[in-house]
C-alpha positions in Angstrom: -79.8 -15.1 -144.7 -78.9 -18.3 -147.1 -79.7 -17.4 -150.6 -80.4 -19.8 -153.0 -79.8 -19.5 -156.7 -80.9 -21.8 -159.9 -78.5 -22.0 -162.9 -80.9 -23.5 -165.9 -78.4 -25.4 -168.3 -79.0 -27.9 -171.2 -77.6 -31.4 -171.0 -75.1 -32.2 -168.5 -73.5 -29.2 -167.4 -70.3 -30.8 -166.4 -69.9 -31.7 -170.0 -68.1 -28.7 -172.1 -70.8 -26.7 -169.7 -71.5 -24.2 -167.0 -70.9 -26.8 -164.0 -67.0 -26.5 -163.3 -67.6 -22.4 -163.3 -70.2 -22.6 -160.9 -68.5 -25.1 -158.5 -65.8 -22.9 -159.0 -66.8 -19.9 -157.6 -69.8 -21.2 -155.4 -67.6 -24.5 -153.6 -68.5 -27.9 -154.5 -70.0 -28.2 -151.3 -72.6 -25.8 -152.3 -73.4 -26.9 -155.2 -76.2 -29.1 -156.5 -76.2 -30.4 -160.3 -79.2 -32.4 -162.1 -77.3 -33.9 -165.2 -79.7 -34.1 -168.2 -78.9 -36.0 -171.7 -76.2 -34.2 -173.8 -76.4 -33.5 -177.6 -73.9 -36.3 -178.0 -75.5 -38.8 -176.1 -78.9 -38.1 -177.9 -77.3 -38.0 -181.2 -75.6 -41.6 -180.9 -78.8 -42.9 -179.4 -80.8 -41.6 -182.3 -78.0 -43.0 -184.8 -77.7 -46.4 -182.9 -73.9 -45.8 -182.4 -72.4 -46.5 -179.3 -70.2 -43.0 -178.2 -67.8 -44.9 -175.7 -65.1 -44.9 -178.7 -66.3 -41.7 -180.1 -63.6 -38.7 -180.6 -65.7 -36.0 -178.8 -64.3 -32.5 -179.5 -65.2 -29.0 -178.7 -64.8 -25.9 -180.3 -67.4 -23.8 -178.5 -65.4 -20.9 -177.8 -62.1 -22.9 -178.8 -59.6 -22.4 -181.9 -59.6 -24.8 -184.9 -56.5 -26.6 -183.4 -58.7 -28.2 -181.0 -60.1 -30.1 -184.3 -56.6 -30.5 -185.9 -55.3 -32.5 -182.7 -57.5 -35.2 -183.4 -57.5 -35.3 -187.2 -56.5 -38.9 -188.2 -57.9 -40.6 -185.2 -60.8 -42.8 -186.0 -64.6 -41.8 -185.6 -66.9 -41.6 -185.1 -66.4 -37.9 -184.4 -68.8 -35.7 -182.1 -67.9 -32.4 -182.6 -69.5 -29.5 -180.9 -69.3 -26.0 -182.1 -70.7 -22.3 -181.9 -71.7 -19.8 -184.2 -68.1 -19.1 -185.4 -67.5 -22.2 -185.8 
């Protein structure tokens, strides 16, 4: 029997997210994924900045040197973190 399953994430999942794990595991071929807007994307929209240029860095999960590789290059910056960070 072909069981389905739903994996609810915020945003675009193939964007610091869930979706490379699940295609991982599942096969691309099996998988369906229903981007959404990310934080970054709403942010620049609500700041009327454009984000193609932006430094976009994560450190969800992720040391600090993540955030000292890009030190010096210019913004804007998007950085996205986690409660440890």
């Amino acid at each position: 029997a072909i069981k389905r399953v739903v994996v609810l994430a915020s945003g675009d999942p193939n964007f610091y997210g869930v979706g490379p794990l699940v295609v991982r595991v599942l096969g691309a071929e099996n998988v369906v994924i229903h981007p959404n807007l990310t934080a970054m994307q709403t942010a620049c929209a609500r700041l009327r900045i454009p984000w193609q240029d932006a430094v976009v860095v994560s450190l969800h999960g992720r040391s600090w040197e993540h955030l000292a590789a890009v030190l010096g290059q210019p913004g804007p910056w998007l950085i996205y973190t986690d409660p440890d960070h």
